[in-house]
TISE-834353 format. One line per 10 residues: their letters; for each residue y, x, z of N, C-alpha, C. Coordinates in nm, 2 decimals. Each point is the difference from the previous one (the first is absolute). Layout:
BEGIN
A = Y X Z Y X Z Y X Z ~ ...
***
This chain:
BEGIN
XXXXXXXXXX = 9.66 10.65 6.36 -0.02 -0.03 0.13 -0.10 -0.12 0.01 ~ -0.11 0.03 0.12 -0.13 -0.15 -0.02 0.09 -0.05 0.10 ~ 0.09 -0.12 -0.04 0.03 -0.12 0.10 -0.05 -0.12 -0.01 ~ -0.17 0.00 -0.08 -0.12 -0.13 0.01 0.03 -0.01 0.12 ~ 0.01 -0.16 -0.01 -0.08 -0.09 0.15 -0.14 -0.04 -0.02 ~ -0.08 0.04 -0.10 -0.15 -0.04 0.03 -0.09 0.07 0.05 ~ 0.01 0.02 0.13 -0.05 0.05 0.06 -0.14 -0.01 0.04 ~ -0.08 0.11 0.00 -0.14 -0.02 0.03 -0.04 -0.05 0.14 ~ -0.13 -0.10 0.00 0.00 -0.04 0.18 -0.08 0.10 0.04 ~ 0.02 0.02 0.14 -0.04 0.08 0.11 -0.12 -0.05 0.07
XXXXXXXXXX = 0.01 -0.15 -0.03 -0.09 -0.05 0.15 -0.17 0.03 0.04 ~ -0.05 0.11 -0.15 -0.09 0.10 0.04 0.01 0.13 0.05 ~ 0.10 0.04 0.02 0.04 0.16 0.07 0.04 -0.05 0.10 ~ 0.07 -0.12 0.07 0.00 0.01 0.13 -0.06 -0.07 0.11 ~ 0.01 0.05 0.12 -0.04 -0.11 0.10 0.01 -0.16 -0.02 ~ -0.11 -0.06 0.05 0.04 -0.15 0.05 0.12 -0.04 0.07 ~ -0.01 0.11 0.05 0.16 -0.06 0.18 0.18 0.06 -0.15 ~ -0.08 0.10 -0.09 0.13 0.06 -0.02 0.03 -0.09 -0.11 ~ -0.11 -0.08 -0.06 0.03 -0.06 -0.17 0.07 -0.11 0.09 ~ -0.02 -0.10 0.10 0.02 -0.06 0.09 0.13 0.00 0.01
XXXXXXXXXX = 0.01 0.12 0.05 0.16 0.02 0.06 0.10 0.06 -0.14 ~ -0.06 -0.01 -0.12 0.08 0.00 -0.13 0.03 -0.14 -0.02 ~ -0.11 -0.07 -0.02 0.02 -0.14 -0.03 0.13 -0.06 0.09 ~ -0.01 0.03 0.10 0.10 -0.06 0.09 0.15 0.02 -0.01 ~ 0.01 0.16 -0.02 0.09 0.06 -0.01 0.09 -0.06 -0.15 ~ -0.13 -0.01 -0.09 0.09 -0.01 -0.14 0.04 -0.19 0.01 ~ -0.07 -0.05 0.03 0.04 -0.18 0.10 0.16 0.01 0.06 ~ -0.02 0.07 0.10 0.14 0.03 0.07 0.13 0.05 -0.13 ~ 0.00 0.08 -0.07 0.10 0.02 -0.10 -0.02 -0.10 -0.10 ~ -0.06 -0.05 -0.03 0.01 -0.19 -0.10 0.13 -0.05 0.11
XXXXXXXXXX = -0.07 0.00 0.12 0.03 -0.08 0.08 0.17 -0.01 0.01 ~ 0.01 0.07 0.05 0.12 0.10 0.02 0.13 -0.07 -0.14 ~ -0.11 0.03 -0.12 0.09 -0.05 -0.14 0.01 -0.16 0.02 ~ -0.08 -0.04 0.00 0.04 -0.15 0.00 0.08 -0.07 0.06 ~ 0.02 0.08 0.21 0.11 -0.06 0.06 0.12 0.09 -0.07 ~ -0.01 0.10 -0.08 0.17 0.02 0.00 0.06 0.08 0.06 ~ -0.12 0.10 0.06 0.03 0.13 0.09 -0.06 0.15 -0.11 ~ 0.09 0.00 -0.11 -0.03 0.13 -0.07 0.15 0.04 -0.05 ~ -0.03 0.11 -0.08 0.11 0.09 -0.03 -0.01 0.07 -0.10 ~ 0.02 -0.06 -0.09 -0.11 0.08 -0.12 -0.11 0.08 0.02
XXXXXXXXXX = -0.02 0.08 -0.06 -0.12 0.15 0.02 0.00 0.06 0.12 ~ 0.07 -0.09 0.12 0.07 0.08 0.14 -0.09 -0.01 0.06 ~ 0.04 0.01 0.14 -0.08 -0.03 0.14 -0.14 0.04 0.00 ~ -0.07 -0.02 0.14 -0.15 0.06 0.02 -0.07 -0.12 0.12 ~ -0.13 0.01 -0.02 -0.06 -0.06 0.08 -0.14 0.08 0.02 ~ -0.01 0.05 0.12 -0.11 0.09 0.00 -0.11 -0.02 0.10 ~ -0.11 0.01 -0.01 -0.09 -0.03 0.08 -0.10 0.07 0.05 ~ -0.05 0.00 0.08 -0.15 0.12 0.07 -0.09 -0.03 -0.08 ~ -0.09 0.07 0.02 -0.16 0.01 -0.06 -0.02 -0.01 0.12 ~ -0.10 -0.13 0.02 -0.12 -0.02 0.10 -0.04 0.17 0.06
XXXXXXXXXX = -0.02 -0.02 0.10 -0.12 0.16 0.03 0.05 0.05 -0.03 ~ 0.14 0.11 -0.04 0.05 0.05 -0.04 0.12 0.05 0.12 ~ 0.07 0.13 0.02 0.09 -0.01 0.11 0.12 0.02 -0.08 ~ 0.03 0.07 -0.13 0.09 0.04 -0.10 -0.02 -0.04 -0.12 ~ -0.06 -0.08 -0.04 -0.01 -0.03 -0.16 0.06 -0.13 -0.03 ~ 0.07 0.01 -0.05 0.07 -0.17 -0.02 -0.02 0.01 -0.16 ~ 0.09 -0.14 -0.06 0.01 -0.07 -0.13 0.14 -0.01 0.01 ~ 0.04 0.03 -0.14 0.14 -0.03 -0.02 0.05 0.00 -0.19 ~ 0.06 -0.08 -0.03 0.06 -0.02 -0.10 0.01 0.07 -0.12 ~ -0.04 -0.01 -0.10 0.07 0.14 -0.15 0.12 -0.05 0.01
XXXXXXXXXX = 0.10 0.08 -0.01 0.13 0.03 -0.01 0.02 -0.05 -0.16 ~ 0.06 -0.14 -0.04 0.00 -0.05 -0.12 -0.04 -0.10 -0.04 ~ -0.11 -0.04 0.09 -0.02 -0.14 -0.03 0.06 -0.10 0.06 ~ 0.04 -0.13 -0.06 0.03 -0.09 0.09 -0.10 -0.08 0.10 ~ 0.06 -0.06 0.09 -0.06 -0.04 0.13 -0.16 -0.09 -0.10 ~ 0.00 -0.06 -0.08 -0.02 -0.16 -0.06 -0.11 0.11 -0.12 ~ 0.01 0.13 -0.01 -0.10 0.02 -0.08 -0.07 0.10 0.07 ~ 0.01 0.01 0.13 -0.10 0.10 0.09 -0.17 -0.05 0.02 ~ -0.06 0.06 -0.01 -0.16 -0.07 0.04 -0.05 0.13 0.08 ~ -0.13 -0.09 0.03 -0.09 0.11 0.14 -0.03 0.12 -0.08
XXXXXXXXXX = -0.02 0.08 -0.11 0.00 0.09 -0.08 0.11 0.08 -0.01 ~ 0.10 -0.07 -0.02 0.10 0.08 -0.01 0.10 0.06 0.06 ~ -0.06 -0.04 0.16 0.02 0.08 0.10 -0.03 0.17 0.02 ~ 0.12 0.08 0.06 -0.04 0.13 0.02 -0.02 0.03 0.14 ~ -0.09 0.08 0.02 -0.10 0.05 0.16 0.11 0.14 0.00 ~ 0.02 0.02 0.12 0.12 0.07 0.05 -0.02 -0.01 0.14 ~ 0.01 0.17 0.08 0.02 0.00 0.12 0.11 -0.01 0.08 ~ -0.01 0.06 0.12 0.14 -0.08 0.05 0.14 0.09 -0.03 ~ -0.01 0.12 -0.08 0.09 0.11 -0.07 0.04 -0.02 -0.13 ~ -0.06 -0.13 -0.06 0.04 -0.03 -0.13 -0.08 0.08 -0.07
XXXXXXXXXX = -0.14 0.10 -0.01 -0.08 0.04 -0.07 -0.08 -0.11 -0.06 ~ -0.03 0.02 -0.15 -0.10 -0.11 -0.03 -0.08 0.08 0.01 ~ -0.13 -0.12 0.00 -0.10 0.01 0.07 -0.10 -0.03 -0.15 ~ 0.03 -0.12 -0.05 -0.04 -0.01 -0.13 0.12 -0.10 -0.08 ~ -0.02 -0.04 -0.11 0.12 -0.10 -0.11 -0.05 -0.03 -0.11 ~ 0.04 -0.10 -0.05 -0.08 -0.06 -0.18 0.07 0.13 -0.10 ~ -0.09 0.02 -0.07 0.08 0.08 -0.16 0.11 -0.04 -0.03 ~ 0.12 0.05 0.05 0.14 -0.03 -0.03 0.09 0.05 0.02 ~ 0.14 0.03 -0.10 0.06 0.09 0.08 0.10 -0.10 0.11 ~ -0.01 -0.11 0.03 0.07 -0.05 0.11 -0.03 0.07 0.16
XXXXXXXXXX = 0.07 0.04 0.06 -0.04 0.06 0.11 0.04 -0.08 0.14 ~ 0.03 0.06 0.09 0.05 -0.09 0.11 0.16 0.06 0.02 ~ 0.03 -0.09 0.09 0.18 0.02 -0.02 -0.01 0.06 0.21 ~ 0.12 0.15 0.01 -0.07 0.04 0.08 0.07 -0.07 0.13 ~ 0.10 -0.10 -0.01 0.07 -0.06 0.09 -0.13 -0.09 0.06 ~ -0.09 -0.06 -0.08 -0.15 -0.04 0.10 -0.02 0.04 0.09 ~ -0.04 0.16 0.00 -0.08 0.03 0.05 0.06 0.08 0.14 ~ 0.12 0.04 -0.01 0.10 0.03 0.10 0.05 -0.11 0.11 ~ 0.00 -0.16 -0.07 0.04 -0.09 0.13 -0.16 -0.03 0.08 ~ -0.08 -0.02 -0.15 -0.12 -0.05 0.06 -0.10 0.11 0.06
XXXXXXXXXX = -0.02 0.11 -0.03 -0.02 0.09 0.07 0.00 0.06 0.08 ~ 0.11 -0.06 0.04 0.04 0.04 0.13 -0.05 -0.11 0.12 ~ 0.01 -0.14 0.00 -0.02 -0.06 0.04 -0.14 -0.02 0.04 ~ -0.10 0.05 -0.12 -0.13 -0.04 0.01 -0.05 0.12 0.10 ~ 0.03 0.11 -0.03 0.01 0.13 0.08 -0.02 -0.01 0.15 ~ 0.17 -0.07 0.04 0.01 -0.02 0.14 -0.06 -0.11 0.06 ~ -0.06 -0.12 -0.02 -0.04 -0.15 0.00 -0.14 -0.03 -0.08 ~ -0.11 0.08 0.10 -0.10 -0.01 -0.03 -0.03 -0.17 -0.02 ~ 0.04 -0.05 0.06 0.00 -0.18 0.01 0.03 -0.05 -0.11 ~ 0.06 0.08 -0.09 0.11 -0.12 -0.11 -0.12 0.02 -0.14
XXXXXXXXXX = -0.03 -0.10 -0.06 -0.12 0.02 -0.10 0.10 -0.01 -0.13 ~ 0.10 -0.07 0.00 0.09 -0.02 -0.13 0.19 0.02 0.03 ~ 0.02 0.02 -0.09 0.18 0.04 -0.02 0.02 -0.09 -0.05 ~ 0.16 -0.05 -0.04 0.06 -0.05 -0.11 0.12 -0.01 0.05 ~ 0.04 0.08 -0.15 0.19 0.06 0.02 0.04 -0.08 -0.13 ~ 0.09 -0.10 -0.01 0.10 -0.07 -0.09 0.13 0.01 -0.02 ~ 0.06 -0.02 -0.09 0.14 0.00 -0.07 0.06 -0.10 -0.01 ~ 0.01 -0.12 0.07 0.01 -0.13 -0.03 0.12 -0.04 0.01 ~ 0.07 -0.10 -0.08 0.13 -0.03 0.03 0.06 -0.02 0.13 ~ -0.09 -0.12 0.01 0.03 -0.03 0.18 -0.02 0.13 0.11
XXXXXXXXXX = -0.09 0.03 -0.06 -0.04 0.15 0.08 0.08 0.09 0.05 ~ 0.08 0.03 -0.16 0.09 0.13 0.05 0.12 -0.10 0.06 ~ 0.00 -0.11 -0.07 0.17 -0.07 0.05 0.04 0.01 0.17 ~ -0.18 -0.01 0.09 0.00 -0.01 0.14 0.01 0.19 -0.02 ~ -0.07 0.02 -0.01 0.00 0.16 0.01 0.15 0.05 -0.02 ~ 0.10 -0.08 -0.03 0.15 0.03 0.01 0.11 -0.01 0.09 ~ -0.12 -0.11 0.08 0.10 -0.07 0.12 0.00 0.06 0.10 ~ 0.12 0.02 0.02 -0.05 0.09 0.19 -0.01 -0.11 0.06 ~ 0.01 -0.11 0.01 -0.10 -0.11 0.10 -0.15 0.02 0.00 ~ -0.05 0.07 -0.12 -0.17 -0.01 0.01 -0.02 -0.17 -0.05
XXXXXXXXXX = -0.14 -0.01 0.00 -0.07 -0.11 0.05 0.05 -0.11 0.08 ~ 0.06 -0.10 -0.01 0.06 -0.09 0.09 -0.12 -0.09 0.07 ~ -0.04 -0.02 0.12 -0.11 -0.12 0.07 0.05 -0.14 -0.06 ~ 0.07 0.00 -0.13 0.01 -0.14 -0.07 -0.07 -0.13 0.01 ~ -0.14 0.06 -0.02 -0.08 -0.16 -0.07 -0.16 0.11 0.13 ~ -0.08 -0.13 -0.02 -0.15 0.01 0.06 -0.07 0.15 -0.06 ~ 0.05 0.01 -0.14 -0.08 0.11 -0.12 0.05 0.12 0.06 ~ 0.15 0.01 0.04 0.05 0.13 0.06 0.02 0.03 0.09 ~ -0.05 -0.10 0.11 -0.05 0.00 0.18 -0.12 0.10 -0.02 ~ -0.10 -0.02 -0.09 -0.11 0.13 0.02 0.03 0.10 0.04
XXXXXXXXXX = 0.13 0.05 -0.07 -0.02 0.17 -0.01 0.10 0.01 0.11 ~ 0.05 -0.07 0.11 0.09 0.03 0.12 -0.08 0.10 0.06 ~ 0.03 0.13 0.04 0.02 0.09 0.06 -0.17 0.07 -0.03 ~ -0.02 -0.03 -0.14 -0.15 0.06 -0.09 0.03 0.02 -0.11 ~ 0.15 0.08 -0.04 0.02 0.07 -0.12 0.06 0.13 0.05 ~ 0.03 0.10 -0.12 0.04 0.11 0.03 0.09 -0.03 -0.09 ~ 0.12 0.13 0.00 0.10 0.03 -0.12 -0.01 0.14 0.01 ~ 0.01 0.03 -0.16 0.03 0.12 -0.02 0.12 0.03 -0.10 ~ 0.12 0.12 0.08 0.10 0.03 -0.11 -0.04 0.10 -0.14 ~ 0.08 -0.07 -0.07 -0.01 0.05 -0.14 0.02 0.18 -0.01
XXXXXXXXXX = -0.03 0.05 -0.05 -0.03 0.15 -0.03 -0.03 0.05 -0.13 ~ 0.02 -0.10 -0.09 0.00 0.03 -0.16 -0.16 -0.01 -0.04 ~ 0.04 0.00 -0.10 -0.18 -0.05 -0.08 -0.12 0.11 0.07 ~ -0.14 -0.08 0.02 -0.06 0.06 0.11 -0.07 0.05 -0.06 ~ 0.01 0.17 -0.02 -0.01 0.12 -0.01 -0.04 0.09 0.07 ~ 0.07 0.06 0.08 0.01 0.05 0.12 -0.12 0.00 0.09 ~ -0.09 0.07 -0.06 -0.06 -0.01 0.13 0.00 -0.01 0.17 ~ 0.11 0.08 0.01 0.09 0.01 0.19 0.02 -0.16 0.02 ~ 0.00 -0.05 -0.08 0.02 -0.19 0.04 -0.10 -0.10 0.05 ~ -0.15 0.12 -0.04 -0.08 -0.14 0.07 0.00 0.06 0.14
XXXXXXXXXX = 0.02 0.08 0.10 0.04 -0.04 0.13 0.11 -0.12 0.02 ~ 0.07 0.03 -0.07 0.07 -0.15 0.06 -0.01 -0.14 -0.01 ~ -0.08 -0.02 -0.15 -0.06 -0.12 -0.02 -0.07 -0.03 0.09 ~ -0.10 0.13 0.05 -0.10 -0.09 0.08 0.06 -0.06 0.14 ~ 0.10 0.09 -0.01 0.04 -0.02 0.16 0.09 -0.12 0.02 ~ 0.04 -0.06 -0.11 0.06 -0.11 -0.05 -0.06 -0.10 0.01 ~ -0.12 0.02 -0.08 -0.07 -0.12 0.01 -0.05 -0.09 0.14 ~ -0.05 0.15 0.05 -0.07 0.00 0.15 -0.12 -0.06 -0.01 ~ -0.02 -0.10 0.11 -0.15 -0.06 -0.02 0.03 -0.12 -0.08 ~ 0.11 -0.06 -0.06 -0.02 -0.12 -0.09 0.00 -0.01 -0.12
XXXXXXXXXX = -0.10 -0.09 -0.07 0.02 -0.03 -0.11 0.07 -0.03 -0.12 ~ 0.14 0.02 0.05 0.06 -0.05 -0.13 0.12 0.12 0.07 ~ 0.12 -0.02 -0.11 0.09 0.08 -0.01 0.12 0.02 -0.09 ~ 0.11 0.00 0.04 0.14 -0.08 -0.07 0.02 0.15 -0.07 ~ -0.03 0.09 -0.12 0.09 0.12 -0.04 0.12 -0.03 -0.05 ~ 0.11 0.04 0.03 0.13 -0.03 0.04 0.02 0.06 -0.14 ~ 0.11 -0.09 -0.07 0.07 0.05 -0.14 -0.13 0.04 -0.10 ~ -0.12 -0.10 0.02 -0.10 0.08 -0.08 -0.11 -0.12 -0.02 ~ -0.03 -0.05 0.14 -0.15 -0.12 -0.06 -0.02 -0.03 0.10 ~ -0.11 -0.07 0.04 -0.10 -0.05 0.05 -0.15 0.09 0.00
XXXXXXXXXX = -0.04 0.00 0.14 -0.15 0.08 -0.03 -0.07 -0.09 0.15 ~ -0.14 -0.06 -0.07 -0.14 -0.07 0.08 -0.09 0.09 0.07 ~ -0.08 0.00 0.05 -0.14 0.06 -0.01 -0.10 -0.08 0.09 ~ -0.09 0.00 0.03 -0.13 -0.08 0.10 -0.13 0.09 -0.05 ~ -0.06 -0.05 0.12 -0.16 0.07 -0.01 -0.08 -0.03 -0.10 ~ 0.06 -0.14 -0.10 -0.09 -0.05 -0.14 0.08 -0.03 -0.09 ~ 0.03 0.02 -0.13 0.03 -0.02 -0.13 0.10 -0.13 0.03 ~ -0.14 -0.12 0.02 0.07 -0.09 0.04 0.09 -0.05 0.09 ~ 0.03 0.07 0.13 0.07 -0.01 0.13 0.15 0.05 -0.10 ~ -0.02 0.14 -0.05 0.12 0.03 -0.06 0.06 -0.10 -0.07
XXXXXXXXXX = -0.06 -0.03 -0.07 0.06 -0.09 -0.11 0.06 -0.15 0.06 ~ -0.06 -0.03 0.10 0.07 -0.14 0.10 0.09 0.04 0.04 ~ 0.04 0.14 0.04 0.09 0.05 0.09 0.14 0.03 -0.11 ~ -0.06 0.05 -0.12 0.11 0.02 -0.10 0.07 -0.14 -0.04 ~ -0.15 -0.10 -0.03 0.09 -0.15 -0.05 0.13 -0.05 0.09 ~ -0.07 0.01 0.19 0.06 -0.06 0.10 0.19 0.09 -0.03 ~ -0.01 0.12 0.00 0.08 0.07 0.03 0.10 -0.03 -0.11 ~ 0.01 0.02 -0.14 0.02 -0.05 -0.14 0.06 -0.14 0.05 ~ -0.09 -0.09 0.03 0.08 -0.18 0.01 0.10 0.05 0.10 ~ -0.01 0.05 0.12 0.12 0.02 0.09 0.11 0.03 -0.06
XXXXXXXXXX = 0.00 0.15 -0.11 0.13 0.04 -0.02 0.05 -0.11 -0.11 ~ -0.07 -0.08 -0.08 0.03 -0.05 -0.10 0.10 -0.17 0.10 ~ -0.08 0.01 0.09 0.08 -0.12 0.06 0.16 0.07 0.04 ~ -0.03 0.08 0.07 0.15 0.05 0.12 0.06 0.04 -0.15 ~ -0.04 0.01 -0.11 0.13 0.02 -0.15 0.07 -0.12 -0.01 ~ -0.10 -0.09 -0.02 0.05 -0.15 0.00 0.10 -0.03 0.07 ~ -0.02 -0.03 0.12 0.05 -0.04 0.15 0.08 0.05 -0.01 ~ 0.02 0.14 -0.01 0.12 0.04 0.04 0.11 0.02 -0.15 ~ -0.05 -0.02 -0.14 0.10 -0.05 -0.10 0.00 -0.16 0.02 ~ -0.01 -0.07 0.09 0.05 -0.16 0.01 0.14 -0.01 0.06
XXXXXXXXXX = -0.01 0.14 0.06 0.17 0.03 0.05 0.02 -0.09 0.15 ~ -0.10 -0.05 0.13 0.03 -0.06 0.09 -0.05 0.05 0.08 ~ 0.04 -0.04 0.14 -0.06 0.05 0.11 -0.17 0.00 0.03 ~ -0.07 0.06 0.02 -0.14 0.02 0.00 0.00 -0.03 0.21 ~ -0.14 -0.09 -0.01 -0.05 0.03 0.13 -0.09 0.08 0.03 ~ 0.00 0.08 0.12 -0.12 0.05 0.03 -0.10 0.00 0.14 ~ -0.11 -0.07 -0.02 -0.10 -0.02 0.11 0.02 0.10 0.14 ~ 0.00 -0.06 0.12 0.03 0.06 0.10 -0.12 0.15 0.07 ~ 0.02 0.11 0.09 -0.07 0.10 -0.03 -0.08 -0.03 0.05 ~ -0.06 -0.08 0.08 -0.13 -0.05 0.06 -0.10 -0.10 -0.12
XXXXXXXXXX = 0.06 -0.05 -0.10 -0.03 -0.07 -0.06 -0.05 0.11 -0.13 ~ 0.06 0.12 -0.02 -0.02 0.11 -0.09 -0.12 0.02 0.05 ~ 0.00 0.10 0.10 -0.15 0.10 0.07 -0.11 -0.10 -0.03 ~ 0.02 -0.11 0.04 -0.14 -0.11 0.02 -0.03 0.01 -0.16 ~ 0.09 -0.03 -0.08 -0.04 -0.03 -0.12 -0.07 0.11 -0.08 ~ 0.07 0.11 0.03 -0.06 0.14 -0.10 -0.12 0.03 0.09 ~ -0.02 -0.04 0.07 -0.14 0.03 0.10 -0.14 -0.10 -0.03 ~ 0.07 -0.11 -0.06 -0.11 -0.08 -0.03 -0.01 0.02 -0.15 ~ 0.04 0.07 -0.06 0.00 0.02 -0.18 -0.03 0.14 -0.02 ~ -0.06 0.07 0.06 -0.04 0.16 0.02 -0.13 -0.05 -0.07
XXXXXXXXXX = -0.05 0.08 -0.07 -0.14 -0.02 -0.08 -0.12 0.00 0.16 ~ -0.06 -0.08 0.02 -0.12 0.03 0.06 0.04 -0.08 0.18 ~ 0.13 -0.06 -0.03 0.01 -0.06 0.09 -0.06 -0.12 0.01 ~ 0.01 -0.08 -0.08 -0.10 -0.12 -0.08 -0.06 0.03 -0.09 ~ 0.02 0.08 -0.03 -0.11 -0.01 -0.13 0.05 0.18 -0.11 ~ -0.10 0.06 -0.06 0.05 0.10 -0.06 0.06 -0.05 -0.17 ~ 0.11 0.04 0.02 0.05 0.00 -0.18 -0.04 0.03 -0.09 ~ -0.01 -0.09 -0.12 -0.03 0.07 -0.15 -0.19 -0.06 -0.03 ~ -0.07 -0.04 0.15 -0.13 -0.06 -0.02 0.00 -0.16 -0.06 ~ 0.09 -0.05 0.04 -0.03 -0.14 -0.08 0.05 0.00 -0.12
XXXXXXXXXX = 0.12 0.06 -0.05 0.10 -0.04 -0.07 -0.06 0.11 -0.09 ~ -0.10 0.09 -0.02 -0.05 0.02 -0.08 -0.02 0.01 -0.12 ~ -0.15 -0.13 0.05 -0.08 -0.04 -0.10 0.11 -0.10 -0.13 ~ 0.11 -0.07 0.09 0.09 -0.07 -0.05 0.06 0.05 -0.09 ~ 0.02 0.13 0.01 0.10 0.12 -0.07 -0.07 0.05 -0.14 ~ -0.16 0.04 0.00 -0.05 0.03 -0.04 -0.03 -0.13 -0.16 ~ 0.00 -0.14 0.08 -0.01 -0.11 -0.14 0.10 -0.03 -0.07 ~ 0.10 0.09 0.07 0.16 -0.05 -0.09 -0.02 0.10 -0.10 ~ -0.05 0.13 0.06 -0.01 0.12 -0.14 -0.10 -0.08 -0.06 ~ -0.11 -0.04 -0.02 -0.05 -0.01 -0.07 0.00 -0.12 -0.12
XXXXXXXXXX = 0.11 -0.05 0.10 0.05 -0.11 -0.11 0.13 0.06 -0.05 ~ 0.06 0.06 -0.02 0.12 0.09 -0.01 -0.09 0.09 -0.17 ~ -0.09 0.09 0.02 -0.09 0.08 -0.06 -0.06 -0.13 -0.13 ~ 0.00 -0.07 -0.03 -0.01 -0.11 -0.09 0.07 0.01 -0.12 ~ 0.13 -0.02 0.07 0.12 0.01 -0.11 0.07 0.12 0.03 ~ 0.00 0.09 0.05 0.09 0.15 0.03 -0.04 0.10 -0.15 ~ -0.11 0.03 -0.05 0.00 0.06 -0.14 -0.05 0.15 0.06 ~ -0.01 0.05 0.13 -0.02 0.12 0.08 -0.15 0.00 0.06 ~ -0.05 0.13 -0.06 -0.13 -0.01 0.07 0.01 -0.08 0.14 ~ -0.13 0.01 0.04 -0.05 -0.03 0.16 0.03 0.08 0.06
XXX = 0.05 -0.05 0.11 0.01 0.12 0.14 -0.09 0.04 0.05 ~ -0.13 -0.08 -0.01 -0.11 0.04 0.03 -0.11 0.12 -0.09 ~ 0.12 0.04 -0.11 -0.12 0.11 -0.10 0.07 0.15 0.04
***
């Protein structure tokens, strides 16, 4: 079996907008490793091709998050057909392409996914409280998350009607007994929206193993707040905190021993 990771680069076979949107894409899964949001060889993060209505990027099924780069990305439409892949027998794993496929399908708007396994993740994904309006971080998502019930490992095709319908128009989304799933119109909006969502559940774990009574902000005091922390109300997500994001990898990539994300 060829399970090399040295993978050949791409960034003369493809577009400017598409090497672009590899680069970024493979940034986002470093990214992802360093805060603490991976699962071994698990999870997916998928993204559009610029100019494109059905061609996204998405993951070899086997690498870890921390050794993915813009090359070793696989081009796949929104049916989980590849489109093209590096020389390897690593393939894609088809639970991708079934949550994210679906989504990208119905939500011409959404440029990126990201579905996680995370401790805190599933621990809220357990609670039938959901999400608690705890702290300022989990005032965002007041009445701009969806939940979706569990239905066993996502297979099934007959399930992305409900995902989407789950989701609705918002970006993020509690899967019940299962994870956490982001999405936004850029790589980077996702990935703010995954951190924001991630610190929430990790706090209401805390809080609520301190064993005391919790307060919660009054509902006039909720709406205002998730209304002024909506991407694009001040300002769009994922544009500043970027370039910020981008110098931690690369000081990260110094001492990590893992190609570049950028090859």
């Amino acid at each position: 079996m060829n399970y090399s990771t040295d993978f050949k680069s791409v960034r003369d076979t493809v577009s400017p907008q598409e090497w672009q949107a590899r680069v970024d894409l493979a940034a986002c899964y470093r990214l992802m490793d360093c805060f603490e949001m991976t699962d071994l060889i698990y999870n997916h993060i998928t993204a559009r091709i610029p100019g494109t209505d059905d061609h996204l990027l998405i993951n070899l099924y086997g690498l870890l998050y921390k050794e993915i780069t813009a090359s070793s990305l696989v081009k796949i439409d929104v049916e989980g057909n590849i489109l093209s892949k590096p020389e390897t027998d690593y393939s894609i794993n088809k639970s991708g392409y079934v949550i994210h496929g679906a989504i990208h399908k119905a939500r011409p708007d959404v440029g990126c996914i990201i579905h996680t396994h995370t401790r805190a993740g599933m621990a809220v994904a357990a609670m039938k409280c959901g999400l608690l309006p705890m702290s300022q971080t989990s005032i965002r998502f007041v009445g701009h998350i969806g939940y979706h019930d569990y239905e066993g490992p996502a297979v099934d095709l007959e399930e992305r009607e409900r995902l989407v319908r789950d989701l609705g128009p918002h970006d993020a989304m509690i899967m019940r007994n299962h994870g956490l799933l982001t999405c936004g119109a850029t790589i980077q909006q996702a990935l703010n929206t995954m951190y924001q969502l991630e610190l929430s559940c990790r706090s209401q774990v805390d809080a609520m193993a301190a064993r005391t009574e919790l307060t919660m902000p009054g509902e006039n005091v909720l709406a205002h707040t998730a209304h002024l922390y909506q991407p694009g109300t001040r300002r769009p997500y994922g544009v500043l905190e970027w370039p910020a994001m981008l110098r931690l990898l690369d000081a990260e990539e110094t001492r990590s021993g893992f190609p570049s994300y950028k090859h």
